[in-house]
The first five atom37 places (N, CA, C, CB, O) and aatype in JSON, in Angstrom:
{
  "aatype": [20, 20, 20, 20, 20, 20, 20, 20, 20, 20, 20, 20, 20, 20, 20, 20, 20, 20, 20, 20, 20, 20, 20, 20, 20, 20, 20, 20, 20, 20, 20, 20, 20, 20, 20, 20, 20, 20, 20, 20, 20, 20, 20, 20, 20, 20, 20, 20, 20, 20, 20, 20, 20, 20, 20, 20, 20, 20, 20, 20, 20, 20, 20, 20, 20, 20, 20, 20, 20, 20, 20, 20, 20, 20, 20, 20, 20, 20, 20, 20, 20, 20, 20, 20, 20, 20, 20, 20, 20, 20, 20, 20, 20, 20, 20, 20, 20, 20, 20, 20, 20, 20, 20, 20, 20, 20, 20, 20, 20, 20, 20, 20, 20, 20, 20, 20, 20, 20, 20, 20, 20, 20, 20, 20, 20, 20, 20, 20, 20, 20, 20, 20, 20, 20, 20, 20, 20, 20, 20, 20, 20],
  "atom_mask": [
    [1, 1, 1, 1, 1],
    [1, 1, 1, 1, 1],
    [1, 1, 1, 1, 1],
    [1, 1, 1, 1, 1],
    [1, 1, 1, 1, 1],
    [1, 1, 1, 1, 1],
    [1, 1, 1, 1, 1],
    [1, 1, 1, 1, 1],
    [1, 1, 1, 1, 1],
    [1, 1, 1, 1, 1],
    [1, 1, 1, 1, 1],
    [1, 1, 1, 1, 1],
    [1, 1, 1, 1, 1],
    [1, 1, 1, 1, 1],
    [1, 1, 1, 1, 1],
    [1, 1, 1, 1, 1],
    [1, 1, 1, 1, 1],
    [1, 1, 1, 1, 1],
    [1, 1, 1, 1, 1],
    [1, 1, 1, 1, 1],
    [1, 1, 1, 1, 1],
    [1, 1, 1, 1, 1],
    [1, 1, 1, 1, 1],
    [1, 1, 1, 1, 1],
    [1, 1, 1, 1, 1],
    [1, 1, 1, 1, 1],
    [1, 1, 1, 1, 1],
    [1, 1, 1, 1, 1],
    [1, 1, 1, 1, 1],
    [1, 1, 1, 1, 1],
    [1, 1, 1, 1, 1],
    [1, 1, 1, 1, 1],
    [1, 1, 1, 1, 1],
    [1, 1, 1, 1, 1],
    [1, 1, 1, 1, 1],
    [1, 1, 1, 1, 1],
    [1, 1, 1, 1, 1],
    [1, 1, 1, 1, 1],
    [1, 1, 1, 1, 1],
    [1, 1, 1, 1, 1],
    [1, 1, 1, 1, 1],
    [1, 1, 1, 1, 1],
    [1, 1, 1, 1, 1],
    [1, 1, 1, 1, 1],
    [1, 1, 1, 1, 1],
    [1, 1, 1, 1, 1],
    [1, 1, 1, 1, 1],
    [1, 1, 1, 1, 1],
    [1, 1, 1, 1, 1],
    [1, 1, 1, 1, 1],
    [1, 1, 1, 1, 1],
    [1, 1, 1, 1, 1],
    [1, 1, 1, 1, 1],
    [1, 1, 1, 1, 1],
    [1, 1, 1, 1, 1],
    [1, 1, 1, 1, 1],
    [1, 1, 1, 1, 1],
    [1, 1, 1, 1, 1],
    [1, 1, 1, 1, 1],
    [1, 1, 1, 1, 1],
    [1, 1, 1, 1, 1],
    [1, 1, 1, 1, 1],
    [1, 1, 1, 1, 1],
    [1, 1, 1, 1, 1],
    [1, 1, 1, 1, 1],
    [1, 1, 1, 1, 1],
    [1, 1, 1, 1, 1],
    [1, 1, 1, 1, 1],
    [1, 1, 1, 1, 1],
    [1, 1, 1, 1, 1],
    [1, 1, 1, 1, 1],
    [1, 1, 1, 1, 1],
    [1, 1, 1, 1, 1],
    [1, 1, 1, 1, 1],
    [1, 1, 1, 1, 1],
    [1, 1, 1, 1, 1],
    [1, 1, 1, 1, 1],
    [1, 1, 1, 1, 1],
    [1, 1, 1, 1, 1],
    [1, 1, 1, 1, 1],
    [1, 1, 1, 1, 1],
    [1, 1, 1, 1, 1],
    [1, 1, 1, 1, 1],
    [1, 1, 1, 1, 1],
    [1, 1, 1, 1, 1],
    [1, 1, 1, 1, 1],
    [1, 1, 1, 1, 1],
    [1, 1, 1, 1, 1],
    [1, 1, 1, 1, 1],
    [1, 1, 1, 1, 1],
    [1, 1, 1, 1, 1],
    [1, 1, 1, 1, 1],
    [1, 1, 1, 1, 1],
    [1, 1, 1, 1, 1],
    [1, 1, 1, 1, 1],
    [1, 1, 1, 1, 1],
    [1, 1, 1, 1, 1],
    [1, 1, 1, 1, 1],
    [1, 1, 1, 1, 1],
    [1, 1, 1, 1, 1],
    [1, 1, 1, 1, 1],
    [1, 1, 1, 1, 1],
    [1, 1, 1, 1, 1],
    [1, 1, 1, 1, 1],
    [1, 1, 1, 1, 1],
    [1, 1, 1, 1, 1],
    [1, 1, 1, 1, 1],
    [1, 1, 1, 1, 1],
    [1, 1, 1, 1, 1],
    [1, 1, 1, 1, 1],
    [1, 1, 1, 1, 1],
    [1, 1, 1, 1, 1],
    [1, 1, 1, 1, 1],
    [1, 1, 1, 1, 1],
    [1, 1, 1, 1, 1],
    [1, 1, 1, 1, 1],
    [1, 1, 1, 1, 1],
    [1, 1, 1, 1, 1],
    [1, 1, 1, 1, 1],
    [1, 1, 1, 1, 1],
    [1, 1, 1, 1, 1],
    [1, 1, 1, 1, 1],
    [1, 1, 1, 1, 1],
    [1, 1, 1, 1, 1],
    [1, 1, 1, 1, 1],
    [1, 1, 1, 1, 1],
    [1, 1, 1, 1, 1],
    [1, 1, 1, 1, 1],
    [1, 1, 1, 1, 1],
    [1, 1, 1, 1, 1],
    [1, 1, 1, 1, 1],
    [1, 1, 1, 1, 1],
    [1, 1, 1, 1, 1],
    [1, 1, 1, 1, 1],
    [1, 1, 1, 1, 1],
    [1, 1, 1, 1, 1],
    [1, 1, 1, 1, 1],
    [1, 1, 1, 1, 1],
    [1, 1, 1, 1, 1],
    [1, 1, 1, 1, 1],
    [1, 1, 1, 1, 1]
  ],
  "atom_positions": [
    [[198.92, -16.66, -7.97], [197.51, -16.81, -8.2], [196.99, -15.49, -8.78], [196.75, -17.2, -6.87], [197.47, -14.4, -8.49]],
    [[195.96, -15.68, -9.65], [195.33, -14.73, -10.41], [194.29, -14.14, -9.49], [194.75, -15.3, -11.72], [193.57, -15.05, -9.07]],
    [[193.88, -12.67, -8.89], [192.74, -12.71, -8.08], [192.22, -11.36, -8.67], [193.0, -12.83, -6.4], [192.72, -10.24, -8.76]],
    [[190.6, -12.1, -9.16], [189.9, -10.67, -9.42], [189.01, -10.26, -8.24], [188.94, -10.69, -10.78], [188.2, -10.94, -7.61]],
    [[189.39, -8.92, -8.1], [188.54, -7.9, -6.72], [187.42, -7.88, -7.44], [189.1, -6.07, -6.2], [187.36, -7.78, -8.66]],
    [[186.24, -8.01, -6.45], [185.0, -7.55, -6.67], [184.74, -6.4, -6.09], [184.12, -8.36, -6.36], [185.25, -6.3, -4.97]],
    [[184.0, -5.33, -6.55], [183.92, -3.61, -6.46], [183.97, -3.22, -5.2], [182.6, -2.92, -7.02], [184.56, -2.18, -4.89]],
    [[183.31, -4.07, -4.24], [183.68, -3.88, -2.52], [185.19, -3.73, -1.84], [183.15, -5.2, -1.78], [185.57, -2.86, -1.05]],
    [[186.07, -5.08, -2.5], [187.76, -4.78, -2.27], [188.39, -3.97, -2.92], [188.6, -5.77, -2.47], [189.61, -3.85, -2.8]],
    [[187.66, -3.26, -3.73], [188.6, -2.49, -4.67], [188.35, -1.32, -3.96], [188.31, -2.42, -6.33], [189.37, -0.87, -3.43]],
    [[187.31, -0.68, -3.77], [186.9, 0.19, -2.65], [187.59, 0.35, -1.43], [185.78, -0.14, -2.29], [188.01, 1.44, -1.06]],
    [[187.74, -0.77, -0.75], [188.92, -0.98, 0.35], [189.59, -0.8, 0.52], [189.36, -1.52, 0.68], [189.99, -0.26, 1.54]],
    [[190.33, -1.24, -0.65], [191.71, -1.35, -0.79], [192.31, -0.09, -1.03], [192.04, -2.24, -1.8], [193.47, 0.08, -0.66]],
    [[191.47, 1.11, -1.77], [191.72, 2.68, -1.76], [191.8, 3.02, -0.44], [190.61, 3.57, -2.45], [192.74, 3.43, 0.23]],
    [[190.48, 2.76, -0.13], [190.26, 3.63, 1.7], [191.36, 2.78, 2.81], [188.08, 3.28, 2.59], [191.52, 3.1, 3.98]],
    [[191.92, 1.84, 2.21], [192.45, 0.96, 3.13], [192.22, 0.41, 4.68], [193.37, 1.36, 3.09], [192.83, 0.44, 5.75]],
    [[191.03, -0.09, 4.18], [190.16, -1.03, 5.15], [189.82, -2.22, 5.12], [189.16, -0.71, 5.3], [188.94, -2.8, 5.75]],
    [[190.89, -2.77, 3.97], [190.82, -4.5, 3.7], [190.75, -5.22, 4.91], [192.15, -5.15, 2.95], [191.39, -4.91, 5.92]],
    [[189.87, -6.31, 4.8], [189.91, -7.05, 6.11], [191.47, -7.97, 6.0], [188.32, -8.17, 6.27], [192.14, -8.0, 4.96]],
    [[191.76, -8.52, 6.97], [193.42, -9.24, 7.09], [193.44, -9.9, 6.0], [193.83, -10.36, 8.37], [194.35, -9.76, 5.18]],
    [[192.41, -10.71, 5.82], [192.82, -12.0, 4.52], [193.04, -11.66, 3.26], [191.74, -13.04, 4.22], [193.72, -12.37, 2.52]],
    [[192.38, -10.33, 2.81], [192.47, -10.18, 1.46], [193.69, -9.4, 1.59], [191.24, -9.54, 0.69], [194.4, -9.47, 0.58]],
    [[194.23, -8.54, 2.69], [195.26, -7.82, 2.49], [196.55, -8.46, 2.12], [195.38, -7.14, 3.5], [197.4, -8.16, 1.29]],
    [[196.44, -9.48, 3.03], [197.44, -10.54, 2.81], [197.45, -11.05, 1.57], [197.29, -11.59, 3.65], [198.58, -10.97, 1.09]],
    [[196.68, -11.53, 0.87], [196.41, -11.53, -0.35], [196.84, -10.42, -1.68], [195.22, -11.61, -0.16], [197.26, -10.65, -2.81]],
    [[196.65, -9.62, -1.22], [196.66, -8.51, -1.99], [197.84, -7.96, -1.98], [195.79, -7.64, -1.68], [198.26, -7.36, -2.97]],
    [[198.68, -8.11, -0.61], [200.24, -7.38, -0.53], [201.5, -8.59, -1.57], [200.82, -7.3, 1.69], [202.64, -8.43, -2.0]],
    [[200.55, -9.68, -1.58], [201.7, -10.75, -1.75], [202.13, -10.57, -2.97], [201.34, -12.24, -1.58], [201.26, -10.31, -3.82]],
    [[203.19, -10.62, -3.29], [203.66, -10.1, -4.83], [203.55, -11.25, -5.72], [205.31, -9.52, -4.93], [203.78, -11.16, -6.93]],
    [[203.19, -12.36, -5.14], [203.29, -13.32, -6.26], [201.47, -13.62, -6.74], [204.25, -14.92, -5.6], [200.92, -14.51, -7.39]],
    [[201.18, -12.91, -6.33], [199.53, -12.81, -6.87], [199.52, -11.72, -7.68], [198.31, -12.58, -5.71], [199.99, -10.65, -7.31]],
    [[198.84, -11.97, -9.13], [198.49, -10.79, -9.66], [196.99, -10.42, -9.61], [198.97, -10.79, -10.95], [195.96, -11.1, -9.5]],
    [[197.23, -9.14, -9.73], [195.76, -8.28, -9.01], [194.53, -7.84, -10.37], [196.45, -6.36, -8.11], [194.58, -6.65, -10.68]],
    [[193.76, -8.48, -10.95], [192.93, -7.89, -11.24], [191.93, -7.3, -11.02], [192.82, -8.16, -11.59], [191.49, -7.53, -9.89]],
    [[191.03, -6.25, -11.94], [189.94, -5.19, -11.85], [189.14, -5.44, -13.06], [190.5, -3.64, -11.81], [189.58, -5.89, -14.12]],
    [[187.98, -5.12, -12.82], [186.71, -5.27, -14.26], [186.26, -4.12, -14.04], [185.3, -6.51, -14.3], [185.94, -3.64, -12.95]],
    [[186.19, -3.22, -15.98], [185.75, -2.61, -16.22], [184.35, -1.8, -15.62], [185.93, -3.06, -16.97], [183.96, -0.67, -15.32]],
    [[183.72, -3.73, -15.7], [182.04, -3.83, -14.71], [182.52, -2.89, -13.8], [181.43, -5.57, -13.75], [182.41, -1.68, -14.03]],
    [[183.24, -3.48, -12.42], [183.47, -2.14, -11.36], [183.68, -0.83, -11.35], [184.29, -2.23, -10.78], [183.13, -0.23, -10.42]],
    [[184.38, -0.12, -12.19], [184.22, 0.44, -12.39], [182.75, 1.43, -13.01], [185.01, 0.11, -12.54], [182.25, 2.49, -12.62]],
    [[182.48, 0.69, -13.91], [181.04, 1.19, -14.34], [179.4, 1.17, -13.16], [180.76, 0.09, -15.7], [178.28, 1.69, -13.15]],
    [[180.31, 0.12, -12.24], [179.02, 0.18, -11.03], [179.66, 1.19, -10.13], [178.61, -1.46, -10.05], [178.86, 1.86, -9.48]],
    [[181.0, 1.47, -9.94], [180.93, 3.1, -9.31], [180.49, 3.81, -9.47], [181.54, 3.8, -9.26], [179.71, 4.41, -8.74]],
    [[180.84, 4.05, -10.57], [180.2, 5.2, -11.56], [178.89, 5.43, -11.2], [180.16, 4.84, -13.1], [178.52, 6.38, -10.52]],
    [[177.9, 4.16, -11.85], [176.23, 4.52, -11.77], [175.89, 4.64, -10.34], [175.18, 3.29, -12.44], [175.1, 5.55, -10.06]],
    [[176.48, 3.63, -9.07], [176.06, 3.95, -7.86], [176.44, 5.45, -7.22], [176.55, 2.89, -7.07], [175.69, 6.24, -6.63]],
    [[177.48, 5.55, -7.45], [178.01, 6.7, -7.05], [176.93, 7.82, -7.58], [179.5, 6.85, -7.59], [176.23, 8.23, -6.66]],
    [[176.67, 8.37, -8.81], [175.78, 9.08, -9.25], [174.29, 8.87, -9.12], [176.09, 9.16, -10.29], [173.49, 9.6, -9.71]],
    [[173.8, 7.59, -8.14], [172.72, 7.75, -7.44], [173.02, 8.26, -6.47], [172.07, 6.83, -7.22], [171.9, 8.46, -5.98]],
    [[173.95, 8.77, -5.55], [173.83, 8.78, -3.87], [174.36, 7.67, -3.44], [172.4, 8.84, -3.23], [175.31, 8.02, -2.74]],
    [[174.31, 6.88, -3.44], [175.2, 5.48, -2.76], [176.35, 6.03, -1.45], [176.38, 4.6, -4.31], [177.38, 6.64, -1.75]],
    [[176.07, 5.79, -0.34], [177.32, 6.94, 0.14], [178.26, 5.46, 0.62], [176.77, 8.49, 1.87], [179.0, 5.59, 1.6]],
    [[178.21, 4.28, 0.03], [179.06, 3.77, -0.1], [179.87, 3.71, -0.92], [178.87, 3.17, 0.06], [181.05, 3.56, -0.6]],
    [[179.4, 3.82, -2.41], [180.38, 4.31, -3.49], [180.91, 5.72, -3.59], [179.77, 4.1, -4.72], [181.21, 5.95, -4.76]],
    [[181.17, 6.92, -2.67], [181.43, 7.91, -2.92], [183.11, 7.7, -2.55], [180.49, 8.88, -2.27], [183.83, 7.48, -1.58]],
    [[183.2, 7.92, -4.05], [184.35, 7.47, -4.77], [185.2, 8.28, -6.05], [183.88, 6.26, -5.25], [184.42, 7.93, -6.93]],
    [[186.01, 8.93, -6.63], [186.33, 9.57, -7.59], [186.95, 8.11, -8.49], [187.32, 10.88, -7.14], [188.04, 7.55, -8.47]],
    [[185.67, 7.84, -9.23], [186.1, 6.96, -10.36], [187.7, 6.76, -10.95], [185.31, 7.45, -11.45], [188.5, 5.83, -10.85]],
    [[187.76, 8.34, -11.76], [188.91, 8.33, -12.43], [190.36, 8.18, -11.5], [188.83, 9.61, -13.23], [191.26, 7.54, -12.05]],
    [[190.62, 8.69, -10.2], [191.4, 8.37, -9.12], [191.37, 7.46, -9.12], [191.28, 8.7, -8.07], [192.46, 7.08, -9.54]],
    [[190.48, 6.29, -8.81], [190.57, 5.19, -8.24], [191.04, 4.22, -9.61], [189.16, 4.86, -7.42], [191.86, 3.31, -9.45]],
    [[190.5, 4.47, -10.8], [191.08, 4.11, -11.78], [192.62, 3.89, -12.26], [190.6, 4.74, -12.32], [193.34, 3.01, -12.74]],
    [[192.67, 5.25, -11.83], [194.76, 5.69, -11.77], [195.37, 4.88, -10.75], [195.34, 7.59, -11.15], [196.39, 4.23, -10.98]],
    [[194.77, 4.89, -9.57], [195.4, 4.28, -8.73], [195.43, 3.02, -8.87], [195.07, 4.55, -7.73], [196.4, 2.37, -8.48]],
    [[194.4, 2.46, -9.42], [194.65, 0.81, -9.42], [195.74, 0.47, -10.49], [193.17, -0.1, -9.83], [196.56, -0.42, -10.24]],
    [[195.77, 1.02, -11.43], [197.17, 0.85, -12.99], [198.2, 0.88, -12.2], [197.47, 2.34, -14.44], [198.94, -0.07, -11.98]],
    [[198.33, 2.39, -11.55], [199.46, 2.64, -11.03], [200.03, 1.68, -9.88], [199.34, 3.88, -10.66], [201.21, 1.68, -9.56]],
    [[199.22, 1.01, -9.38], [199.58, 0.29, -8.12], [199.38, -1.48, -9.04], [198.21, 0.8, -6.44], [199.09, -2.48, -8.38]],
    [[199.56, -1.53, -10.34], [199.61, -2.94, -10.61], [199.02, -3.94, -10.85], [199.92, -3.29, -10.12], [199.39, -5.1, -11.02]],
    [[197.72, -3.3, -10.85], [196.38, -3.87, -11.04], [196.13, -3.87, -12.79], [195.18, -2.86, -10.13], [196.45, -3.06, -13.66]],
    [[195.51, -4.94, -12.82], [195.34, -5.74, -14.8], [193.94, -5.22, -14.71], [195.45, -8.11, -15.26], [193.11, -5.48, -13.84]],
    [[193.82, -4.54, -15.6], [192.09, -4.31, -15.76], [192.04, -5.2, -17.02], [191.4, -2.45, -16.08], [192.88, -5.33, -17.91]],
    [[190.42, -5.99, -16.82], [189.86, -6.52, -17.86], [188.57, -5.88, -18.57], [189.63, -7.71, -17.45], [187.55, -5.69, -17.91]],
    [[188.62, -5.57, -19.87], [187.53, -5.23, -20.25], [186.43, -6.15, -20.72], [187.81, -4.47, -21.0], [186.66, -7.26, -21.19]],
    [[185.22, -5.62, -20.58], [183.77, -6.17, -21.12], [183.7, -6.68, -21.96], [182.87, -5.52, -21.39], [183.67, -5.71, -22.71]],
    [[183.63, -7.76, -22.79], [183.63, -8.16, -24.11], [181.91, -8.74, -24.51], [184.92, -9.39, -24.22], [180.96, -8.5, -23.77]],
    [[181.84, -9.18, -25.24], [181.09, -9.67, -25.84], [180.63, -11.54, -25.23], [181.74, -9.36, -27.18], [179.56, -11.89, -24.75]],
    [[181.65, -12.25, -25.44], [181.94, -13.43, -24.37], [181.0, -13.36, -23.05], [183.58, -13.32, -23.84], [180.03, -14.04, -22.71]],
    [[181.74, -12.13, -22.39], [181.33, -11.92, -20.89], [179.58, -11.68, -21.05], [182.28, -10.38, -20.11], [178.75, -12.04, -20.23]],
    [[179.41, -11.22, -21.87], [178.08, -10.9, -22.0], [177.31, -11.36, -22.2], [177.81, -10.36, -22.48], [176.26, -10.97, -21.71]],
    [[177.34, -12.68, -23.19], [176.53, -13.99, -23.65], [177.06, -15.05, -22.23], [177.17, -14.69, -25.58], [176.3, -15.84, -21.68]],
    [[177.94, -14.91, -21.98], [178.46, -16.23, -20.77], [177.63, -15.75, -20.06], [180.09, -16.44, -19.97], [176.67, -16.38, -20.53]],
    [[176.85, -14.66, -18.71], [176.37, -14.29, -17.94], [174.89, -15.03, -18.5], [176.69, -12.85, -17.73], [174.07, -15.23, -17.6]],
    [[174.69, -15.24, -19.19], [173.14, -15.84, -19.55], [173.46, -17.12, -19.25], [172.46, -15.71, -21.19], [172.35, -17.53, -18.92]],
    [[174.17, -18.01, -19.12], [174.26, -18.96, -19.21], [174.46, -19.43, -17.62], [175.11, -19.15, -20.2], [174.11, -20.46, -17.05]],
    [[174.99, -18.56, -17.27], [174.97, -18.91, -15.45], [173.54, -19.23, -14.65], [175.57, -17.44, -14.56], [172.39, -18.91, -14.95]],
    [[173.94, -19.8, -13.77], [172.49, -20.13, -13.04], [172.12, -18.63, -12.26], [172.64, -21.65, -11.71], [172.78, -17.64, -11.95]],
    [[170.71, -19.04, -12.13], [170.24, -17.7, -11.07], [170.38, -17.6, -9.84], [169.0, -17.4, -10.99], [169.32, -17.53, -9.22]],
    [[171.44, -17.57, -9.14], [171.83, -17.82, -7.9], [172.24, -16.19, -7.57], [173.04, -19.06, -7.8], [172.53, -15.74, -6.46]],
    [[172.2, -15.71, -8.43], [172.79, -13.92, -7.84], [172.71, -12.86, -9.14], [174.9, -13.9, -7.26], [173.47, -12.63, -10.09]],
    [[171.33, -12.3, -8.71], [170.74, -11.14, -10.04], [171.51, -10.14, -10.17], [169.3, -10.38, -9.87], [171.38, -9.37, -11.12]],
    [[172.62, -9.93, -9.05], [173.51, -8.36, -9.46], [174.25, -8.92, -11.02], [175.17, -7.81, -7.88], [174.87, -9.95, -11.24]],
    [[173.83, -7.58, -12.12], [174.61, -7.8, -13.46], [176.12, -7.76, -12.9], [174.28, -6.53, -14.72], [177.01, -8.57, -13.16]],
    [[176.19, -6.93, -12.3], [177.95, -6.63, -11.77], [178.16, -8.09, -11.89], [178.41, -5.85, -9.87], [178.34, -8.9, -12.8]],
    [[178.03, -8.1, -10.35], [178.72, -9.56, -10.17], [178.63, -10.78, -10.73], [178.56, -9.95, -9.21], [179.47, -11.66, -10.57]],
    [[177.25, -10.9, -11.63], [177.25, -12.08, -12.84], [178.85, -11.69, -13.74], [175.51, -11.83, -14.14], [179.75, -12.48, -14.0]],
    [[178.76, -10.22, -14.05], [179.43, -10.57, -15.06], [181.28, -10.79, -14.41], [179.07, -9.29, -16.27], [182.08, -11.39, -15.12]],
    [[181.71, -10.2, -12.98], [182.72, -10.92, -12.18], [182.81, -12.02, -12.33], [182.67, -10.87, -11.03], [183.95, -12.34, -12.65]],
    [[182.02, -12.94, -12.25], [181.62, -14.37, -12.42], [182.48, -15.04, -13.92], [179.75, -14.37, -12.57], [183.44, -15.79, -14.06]],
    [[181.71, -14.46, -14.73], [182.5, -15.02, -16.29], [184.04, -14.38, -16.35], [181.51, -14.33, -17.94], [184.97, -15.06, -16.79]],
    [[184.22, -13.23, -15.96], [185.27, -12.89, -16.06], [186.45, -13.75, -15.3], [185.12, -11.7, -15.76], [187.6, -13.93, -15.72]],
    [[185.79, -14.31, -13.9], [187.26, -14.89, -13.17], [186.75, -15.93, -14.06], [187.62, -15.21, -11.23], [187.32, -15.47, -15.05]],
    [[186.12, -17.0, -14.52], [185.92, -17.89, -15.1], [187.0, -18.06, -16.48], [184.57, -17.79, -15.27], [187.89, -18.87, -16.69]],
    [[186.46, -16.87, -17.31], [187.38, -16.89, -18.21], [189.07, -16.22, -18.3], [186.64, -16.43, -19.05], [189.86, -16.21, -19.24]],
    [[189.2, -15.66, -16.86], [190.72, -15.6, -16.39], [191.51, -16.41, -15.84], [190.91, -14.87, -15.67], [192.71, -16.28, -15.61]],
    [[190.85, -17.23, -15.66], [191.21, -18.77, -14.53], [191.65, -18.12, -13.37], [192.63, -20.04, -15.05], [192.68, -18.51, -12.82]],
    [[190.7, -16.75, -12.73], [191.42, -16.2, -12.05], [190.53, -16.76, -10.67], [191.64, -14.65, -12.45], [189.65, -17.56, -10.99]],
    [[190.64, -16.47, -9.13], [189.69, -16.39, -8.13], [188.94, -15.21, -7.71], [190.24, -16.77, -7.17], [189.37, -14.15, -7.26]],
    [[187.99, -15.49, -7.9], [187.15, -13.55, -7.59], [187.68, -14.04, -5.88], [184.37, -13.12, -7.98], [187.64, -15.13, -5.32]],
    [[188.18, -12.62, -5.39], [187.66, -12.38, -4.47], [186.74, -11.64, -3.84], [188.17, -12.35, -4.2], [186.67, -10.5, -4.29]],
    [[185.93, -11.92, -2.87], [184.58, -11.09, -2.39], [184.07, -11.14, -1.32], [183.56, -11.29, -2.98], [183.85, -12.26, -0.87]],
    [[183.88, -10.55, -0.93], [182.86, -10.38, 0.27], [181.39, -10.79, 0.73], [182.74, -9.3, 0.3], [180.76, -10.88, 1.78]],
    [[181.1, -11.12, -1.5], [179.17, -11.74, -1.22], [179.19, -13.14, -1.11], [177.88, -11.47, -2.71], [179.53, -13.82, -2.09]],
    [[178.87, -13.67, -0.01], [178.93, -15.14, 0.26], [178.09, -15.85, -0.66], [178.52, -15.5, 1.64], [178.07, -17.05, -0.89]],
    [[177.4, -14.93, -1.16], [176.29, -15.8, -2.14], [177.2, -15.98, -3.72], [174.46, -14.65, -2.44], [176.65, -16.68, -4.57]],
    [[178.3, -15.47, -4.0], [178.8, -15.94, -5.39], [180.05, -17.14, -4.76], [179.54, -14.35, -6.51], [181.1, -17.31, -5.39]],
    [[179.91, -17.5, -4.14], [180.79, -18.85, -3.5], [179.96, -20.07, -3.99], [180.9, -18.89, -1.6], [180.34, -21.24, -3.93]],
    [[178.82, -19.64, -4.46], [178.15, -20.7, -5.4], [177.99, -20.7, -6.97], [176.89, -20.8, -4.99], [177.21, -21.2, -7.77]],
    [[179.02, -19.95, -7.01], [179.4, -20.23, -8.58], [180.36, -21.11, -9.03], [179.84, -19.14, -9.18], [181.32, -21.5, -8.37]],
    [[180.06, -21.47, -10.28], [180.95, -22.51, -10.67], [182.57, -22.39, -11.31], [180.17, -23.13, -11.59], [183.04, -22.91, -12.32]],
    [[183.32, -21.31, -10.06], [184.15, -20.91, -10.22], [184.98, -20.78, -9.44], [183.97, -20.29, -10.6], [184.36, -21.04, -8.41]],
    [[186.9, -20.35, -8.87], [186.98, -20.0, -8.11], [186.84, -18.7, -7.34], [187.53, -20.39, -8.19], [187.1, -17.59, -7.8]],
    [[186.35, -18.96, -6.01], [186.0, -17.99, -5.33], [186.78, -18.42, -3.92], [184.41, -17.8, -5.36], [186.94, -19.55, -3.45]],
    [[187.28, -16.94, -3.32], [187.18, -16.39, -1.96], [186.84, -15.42, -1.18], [187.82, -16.38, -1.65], [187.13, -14.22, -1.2]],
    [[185.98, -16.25, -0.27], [185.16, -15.26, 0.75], [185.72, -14.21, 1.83], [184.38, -16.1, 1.57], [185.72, -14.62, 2.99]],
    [[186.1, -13.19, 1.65], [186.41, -12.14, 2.61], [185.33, -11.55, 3.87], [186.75, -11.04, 1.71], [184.54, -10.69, 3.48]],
    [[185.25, -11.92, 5.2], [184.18, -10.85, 5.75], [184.7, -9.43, 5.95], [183.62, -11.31, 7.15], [185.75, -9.04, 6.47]],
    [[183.49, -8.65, 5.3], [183.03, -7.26, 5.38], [183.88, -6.86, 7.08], [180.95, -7.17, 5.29], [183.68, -7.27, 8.22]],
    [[185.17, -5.56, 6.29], [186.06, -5.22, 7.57], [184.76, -4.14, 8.46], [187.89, -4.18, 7.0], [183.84, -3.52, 7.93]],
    [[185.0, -4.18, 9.52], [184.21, -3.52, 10.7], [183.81, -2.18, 10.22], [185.09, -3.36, 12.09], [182.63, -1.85, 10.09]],
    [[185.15, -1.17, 9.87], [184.59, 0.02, 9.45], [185.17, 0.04, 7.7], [185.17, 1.39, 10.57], [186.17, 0.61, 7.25]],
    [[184.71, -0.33, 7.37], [184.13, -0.55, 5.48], [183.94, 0.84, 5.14], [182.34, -1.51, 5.09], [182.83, 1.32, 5.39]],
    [[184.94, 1.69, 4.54], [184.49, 2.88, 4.14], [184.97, 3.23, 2.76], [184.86, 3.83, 5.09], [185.6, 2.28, 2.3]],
    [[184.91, 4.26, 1.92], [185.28, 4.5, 0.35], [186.69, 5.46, 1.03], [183.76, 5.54, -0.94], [187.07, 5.51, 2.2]],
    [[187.3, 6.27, -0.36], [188.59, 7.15, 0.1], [188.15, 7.8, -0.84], [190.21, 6.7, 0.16], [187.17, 7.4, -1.47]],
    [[188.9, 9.17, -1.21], [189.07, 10.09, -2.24], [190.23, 9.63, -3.17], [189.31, 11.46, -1.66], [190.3, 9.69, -4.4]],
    [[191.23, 9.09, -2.17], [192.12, 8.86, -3.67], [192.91, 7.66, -3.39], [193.28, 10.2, -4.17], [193.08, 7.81, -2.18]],
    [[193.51, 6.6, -3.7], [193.97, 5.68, -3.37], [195.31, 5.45, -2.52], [193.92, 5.24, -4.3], [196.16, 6.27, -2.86]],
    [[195.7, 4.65, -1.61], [197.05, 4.79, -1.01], [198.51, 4.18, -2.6], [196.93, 3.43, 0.8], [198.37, 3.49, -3.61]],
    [[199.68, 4.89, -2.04], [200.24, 4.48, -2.97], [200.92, 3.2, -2.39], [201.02, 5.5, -3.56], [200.75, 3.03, -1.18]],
    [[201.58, 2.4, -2.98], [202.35, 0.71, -2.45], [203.58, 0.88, -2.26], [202.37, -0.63, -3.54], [204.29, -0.07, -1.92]]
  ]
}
């Protein structure tokens, strides 16, 4: 199975605080692991507000996800006109544009926001692990 992380598991998955299901998910080798650019770029801007949930070293976490096997998808143009076309069920741009992306990966977002489980896509719901925290640099596999 194809599974794209939404910016919360990807976060996790550095600090390694995945809740059981996605880990399981995530260790299994016959799933491949994608990442969106988007996430990255919402580190970035949250992080450089203060967010002390995103306090995060972008470019680390970047390395670490390649290095550990993770498919990054970039932003296109597609993704950008498709997000208009979605219903208004969830104003984060991020995660609209997660949305077109697993759409047009035939992949399953996985996530933590119960509210994109109403997209017209696949989705799985992870609950938010107890102590949910960021890392400095990612674990290696």
């Amino acid at each position: 199975m194809k599974l794209l992380l939404d910016t919360h598991l990807l976060l996790w998955a550095a600090a390694g605080t995945l809740p059981k299901k996605a880990k399981e998910l995530i260790t299994d080798e016959k799933n491949t692991l994608l990442f969106s650019a988007a996430s990255i770029w919402e580190i970035v801007i949250k992080n450089s507000l203060g967010r002390l949930d995103f306090q995060i070293d972008a470019y680390m976490l970047h390395n670490g996800l390649l290095n550990n096997g993770y498919v990054e998808i970039a932003i296109d143009s597609y993704h950008s006109l498709a997000t208009g076309k979605l219903p208004l069920i969830h104003k984060d741009p991020f995660d609209r544009v997660l949305v077109v992306q697993a759409q047009a990966e035939k992949a399953t977002l996985l996530t933590c926001d119960k509210i994109l489980t109403n997209y017209p896509c696949s989705v799985l719901y992870v609950k938010r692990p107890k102590q949910a925290s960021t890392a400095r640099s990612f674990p290696k596999s």
